[in-house]
PLY file of the C-alpha trace (Angstrom):
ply
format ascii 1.0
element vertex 390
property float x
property float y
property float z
element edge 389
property int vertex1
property int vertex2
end_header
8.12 -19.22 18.76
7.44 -22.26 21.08
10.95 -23.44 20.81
11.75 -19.94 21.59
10.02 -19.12 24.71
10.37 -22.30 26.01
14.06 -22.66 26.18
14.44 -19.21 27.45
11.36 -19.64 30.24
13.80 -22.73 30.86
17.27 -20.57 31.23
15.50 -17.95 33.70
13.07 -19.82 35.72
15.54 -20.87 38.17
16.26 -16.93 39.20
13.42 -17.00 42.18
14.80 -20.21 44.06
18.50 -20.17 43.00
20.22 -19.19 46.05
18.38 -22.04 47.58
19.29 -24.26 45.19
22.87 -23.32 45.88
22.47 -24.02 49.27
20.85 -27.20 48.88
24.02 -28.32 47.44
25.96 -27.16 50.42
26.90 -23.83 50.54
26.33 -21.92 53.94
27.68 -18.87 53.98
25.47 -16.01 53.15
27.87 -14.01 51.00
29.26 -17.61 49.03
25.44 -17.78 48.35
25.18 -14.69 46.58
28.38 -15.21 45.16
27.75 -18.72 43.68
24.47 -17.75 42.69
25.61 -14.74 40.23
28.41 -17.21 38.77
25.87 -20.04 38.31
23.50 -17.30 36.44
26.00 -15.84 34.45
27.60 -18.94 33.24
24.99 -20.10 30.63
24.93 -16.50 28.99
28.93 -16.11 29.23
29.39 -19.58 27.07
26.26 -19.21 25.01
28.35 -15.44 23.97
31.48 -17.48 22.97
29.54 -20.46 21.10
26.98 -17.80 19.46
29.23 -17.13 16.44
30.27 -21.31 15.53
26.63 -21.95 15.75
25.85 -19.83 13.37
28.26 -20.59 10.81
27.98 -24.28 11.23
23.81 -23.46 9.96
25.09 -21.68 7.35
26.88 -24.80 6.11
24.75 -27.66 6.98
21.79 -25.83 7.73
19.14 -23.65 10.12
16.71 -26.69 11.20
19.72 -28.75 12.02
21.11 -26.07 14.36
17.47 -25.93 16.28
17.56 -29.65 16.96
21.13 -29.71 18.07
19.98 -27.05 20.47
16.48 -27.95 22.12
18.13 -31.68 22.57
21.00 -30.69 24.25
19.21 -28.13 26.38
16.88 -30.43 27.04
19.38 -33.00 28.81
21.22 -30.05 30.10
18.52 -29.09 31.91
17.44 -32.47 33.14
21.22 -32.94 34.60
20.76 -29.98 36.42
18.16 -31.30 38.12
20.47 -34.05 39.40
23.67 -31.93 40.33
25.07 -32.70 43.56
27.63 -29.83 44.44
27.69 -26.23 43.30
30.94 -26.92 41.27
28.62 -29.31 39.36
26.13 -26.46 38.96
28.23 -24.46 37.25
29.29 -26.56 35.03
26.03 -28.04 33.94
24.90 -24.13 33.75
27.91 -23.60 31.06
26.75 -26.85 29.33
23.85 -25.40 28.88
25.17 -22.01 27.38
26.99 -24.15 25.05
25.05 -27.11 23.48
21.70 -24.45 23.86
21.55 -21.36 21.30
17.61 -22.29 20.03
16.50 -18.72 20.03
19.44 -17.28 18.44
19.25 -20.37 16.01
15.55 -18.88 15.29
16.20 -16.02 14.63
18.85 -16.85 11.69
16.22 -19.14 10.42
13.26 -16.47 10.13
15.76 -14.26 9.06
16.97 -16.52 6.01
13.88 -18.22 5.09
10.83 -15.83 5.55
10.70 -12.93 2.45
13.21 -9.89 3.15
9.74 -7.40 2.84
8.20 -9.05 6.15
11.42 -10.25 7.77
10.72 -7.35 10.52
7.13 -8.28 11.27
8.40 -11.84 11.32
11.31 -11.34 13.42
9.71 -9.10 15.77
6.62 -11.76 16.22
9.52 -14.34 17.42
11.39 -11.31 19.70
7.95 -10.95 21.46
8.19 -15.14 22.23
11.60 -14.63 23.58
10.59 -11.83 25.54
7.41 -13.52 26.70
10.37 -16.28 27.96
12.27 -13.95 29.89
8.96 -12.39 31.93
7.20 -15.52 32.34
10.31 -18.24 33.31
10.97 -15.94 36.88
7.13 -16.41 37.54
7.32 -20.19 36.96
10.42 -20.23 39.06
8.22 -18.77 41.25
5.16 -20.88 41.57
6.61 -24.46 40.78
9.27 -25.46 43.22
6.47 -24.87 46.09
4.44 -27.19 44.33
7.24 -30.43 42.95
10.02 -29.19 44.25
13.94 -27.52 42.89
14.87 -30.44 41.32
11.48 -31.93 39.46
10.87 -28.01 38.23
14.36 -28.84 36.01
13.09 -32.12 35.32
9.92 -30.33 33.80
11.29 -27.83 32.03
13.50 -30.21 30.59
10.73 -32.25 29.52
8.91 -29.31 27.97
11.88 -28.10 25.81
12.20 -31.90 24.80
8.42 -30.99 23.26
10.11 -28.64 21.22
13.08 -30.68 20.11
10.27 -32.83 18.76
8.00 -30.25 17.37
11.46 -29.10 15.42
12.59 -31.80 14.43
9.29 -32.99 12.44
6.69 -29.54 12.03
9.81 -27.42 10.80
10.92 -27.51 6.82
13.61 -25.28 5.57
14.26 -24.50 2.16
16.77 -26.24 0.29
19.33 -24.19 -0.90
20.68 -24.25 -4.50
23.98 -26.68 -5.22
26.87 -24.58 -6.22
27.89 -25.88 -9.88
30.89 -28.06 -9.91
34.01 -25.81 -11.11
32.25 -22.47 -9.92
34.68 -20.17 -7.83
34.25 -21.11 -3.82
32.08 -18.50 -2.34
33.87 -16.07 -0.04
33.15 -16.82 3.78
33.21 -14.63 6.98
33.93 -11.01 6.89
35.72 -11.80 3.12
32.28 -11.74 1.65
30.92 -8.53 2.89
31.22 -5.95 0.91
30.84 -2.57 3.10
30.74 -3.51 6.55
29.67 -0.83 8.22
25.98 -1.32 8.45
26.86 -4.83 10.38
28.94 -3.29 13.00
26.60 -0.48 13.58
24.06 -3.10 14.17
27.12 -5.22 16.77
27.12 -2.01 18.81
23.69 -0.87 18.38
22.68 -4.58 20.12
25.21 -3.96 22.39
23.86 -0.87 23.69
20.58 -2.06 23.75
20.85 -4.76 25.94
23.20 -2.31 27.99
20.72 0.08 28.33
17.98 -2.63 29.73
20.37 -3.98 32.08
21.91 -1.06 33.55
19.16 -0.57 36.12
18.92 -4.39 37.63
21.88 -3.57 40.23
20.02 -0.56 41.89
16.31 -1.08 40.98
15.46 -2.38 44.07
17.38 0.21 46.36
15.65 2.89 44.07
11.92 1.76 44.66
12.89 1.25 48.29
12.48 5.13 48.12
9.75 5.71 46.44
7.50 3.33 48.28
6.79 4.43 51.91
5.60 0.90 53.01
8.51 -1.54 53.13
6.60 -4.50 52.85
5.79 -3.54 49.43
9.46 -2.64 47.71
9.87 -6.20 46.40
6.33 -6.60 44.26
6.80 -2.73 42.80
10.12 -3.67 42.01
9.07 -6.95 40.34
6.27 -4.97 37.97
9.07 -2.30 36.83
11.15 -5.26 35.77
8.15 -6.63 34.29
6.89 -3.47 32.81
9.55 -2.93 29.91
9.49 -6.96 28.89
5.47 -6.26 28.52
6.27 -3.10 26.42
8.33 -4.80 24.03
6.24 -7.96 23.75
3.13 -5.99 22.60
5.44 -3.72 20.59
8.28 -5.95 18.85
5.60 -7.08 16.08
4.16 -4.02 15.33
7.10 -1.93 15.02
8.92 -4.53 12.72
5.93 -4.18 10.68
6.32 -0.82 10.58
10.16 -0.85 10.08
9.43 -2.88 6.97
7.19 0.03 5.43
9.57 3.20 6.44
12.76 1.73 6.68
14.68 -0.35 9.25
17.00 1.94 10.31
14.61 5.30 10.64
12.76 2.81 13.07
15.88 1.95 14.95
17.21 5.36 15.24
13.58 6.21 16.50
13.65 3.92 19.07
16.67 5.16 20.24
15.63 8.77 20.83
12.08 8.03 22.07
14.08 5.77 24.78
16.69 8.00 25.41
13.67 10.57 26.39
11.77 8.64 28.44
15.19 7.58 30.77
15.19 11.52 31.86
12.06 11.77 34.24
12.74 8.09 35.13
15.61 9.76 37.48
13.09 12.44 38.98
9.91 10.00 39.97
8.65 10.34 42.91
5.84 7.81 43.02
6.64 3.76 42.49
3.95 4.23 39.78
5.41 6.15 38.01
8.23 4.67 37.10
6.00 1.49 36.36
4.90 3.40 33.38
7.86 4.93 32.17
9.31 1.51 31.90
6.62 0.45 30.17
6.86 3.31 27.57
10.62 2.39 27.24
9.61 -1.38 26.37
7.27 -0.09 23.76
10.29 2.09 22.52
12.75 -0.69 22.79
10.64 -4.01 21.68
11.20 -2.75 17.88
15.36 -2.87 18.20
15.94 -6.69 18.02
14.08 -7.37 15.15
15.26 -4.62 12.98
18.91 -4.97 14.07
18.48 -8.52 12.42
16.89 -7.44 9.49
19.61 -4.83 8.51
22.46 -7.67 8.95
20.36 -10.17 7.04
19.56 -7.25 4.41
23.42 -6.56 4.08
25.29 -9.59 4.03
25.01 -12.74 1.83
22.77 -15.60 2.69
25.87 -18.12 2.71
27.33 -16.16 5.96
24.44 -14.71 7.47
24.56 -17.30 10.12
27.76 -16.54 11.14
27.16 -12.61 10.77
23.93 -13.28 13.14
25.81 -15.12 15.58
28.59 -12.47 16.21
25.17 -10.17 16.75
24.21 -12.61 19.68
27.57 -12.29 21.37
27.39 -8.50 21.27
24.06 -8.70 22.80
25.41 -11.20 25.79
27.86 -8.46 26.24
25.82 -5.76 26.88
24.06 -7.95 28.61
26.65 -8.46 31.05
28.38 -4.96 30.74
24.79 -3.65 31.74
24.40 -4.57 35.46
28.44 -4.25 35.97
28.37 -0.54 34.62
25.04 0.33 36.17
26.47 -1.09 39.61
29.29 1.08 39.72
27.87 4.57 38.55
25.05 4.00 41.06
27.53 3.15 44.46
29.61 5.86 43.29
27.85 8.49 41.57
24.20 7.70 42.84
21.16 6.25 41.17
19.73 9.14 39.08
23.34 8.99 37.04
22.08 5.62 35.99
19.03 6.91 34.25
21.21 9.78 32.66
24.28 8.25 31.41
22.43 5.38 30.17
19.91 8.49 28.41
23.26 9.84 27.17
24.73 6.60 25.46
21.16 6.13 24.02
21.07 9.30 22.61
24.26 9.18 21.20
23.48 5.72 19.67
20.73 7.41 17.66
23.03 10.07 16.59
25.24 7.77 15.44
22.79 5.15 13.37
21.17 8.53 11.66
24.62 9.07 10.57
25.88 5.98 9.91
22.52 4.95 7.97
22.77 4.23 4.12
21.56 7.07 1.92
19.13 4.53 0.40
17.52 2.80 3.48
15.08 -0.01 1.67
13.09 -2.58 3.22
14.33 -4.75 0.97
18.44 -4.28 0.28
19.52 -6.53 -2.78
22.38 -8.90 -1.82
25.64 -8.07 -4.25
0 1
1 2
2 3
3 4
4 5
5 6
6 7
7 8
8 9
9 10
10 11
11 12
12 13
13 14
14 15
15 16
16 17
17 18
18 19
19 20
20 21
21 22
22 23
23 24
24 25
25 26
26 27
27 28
28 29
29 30
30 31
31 32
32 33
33 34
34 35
35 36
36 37
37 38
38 39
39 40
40 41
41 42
42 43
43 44
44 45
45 46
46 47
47 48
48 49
49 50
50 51
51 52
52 53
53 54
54 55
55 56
56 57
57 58
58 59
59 60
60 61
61 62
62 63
63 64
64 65
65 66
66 67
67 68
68 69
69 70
70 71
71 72
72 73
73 74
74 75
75 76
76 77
77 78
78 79
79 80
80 81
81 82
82 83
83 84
84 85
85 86
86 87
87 88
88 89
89 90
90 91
91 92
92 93
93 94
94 95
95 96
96 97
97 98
98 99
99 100
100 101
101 102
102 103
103 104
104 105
105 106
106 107
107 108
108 109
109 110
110 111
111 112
112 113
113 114
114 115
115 116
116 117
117 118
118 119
119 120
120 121
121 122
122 123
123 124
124 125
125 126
126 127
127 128
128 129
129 130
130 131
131 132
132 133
133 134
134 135
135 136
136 137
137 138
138 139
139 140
140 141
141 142
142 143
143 144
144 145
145 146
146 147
147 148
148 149
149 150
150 151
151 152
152 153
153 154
154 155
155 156
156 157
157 158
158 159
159 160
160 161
161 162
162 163
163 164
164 165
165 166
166 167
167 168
168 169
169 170
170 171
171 172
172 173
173 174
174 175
175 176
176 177
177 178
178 179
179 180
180 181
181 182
182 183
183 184
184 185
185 186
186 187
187 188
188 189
189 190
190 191
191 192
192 193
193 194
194 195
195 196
196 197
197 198
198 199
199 200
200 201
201 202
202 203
203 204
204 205
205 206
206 207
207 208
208 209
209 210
210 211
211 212
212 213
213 214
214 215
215 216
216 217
217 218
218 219
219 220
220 221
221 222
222 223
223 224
224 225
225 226
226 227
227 228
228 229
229 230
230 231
231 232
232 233
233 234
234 235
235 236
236 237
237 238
238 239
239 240
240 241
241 242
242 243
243 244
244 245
245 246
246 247
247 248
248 249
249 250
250 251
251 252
252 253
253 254
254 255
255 256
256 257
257 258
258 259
259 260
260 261
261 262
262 263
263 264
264 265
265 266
266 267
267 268
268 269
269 270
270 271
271 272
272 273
273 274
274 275
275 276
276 277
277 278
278 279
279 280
280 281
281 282
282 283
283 284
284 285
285 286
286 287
287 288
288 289
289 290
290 291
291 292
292 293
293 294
294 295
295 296
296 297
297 298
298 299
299 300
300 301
301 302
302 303
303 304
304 305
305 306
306 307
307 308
308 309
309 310
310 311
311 312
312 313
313 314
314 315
315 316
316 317
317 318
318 319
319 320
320 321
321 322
322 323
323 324
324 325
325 326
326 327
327 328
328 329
329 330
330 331
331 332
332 333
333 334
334 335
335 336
336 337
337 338
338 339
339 340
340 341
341 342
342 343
343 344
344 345
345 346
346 347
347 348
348 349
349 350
350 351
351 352
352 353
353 354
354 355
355 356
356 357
357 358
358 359
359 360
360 361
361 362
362 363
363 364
364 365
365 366
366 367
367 368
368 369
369 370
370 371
371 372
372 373
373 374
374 375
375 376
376 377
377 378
378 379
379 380
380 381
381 382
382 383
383 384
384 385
385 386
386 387
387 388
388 389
């Protein structure tokens, strides 16, 4: 969980002061700031999507706890070198570095998911989504409050000292289970999609992620122009529209725990396909507000709803593939995530400029809604918390 939140605090704190970090490194021009800042973002999150899947299958063959040290070192000296980058082209790169030697909360959650007991892997995995989450609402704040203080560059040379913390609480606080030799002249176990036998659970779960992080994203492009009218006072847009982003994150760090517990007692896909609806709900009066406050709340309620997703989308993969590839099968999960991720603001940018802002709210209500349609469908007859491997 440390590891977790501190490497994502790390890839998001520089959100508040980027564009002035970009033009510290000598780019004038107003619209090449925005520009470069968006590429910059988006780079770590576009390579940490391609890597996602070798990361995952290099654990499964030389192991989880390997993985996580790999990771907080080299995001560790990626962010440190960030710190010292001298043009925006440098930036860039260093912000793709990142994406690629980094991975540490993906690479925790295929080590809960393989090592803690398959009847708690929900409470366990939604205790370390609530530490990611925490990441992602608390690194804009600290982007916020430390560059004032030690300035751009010694806030990467912090952060990079604080995820070197982790590297060494991983590397000597962290045991993982051995796993059993294969006997010499056994058949060589299957790998990749080969050793899965029905394979529709795990894409349901690639496209259920998918939509997910979709359906959180959508709303970034426009959510500022939105509150700009609901609030009368102008001077006040920005800090409403900083506590609805904030507002769903909270949700689903008090929820992801408690509804993976729950998932683990009724069944990890009833929860999912739960979530679904109950956020697919709340999205309709979140296009009729007509008080900043209000939709404060409803994003709140939609965190709650949504917090429980992560954790059980793991748990189904990890409860339907074998332990050898379930790296590998967690890692293509990642990816799918990054891409909704990034298909999120792009499609919520265009249906709001061309359509307006309440078609936001709906069409992303309609895509959840038919994503719990779908998983009730596409959900095994026998739904266990605990799925034996075949």
């Amino acid at each position: 969980m440390f590891g977790s939140f501190t490497t994502i605090v790390a890839m998001t704190l520089l959100l508040p002061f980027l564009p002035l970090y970009v033009e510290q490194l000598g780019v004038k021009d107003s619209a090449a700031i925005v520009q470069w800042s968006g590429v910059a973002y988006g780079a770590t999150f576009f390579s940490a999507a391609l890597v996602a899947p070798l990361w995952g299958r290099l654990a499964d063959l030389y192991g989880r706890k390997l993985m996580l040290i790999r990771a907080s070192l080299g995001m560790a000296l990626a962010m440190a070198l960030i710190g010292m980058a001298h043009d925006v082209w440098q930036l860039v790169g260093l912000r793709l570095l990142a994406g690629l030697l980094g991975g540490y909360a993906s690479g925790s959650m295929v080590l809960i998911a393989t090592q803690t007991p398959k009847e708690r892997s929900g409470w366990a995995l939604g205790t370390l989504s609530s530490a990611i989450m925490a990441g992602n609402l608390v690194g804009p704040l600290v982007g916020g409050l430390l560059p004032p203080l030690i300035g751009i560059r010694w806030t990467f040379f912090a952060a990079g000292a604080v995820i070197f913390a982790a590297f060494l609480a991983t590397a000597f606080l962290v045991r993982e289970e051995r796993r059993p030799a294969v006997p010499k002249g056994s058949p060589k176990p299957r790998g990749g999609w080969a050793a899965i036998g029905d394979r529709r659970p795990v894409i349901a779960m690639y496209l259920t992620g998918m939509l997910l992080m979709l359906a959180n994203m959508s709303i970034e492009p426009i959510i500022t122009v939105y509150v700009a009218q609901l609030v009368a006072d102008p001077v006040h847009v920005t800090m409403v529209a900083g506590l609805v982003m904030a507002a769903a994150a909270l949700g689903s760090i008090l929820s992801a725990a408690r509804l993976g517990r729950l998932a683990d007692r009724v069944g990890h896909w009833n929860v999912i396909t739960g979530c679904l609806a109950v956020s697919a709900l709340l999205l309709i009066p979140q296009a009729f507000v007509d008080a900043g406050w209000q939709l404060v709340a409803l994003r709140f309620l939609m965190g709650l709803a949504l917090g429980g997703l992560l954790p059980c989308i793991a748990s189904v993969i990890r409860h339907n593939v074998p332990v050898a590839v379930a790296g590998q099968m967690l890692g293509y999960s990642i990816s799918a995530q990054y891409a909704g991720q990034v298909a999120g603001p792009l499609l919520g940018g265009f249906v709001g400029g061309h359509y307006g802002m309440r078609a936001v709210f709906l069409g992303t209500c309609v895509l959840l809604a038919a994503g719990a349609a779908w998983n009730w469908r596409a959900r095994r007859p026998r739904d266990p918390a605990v799925h034996e491997e075949g």
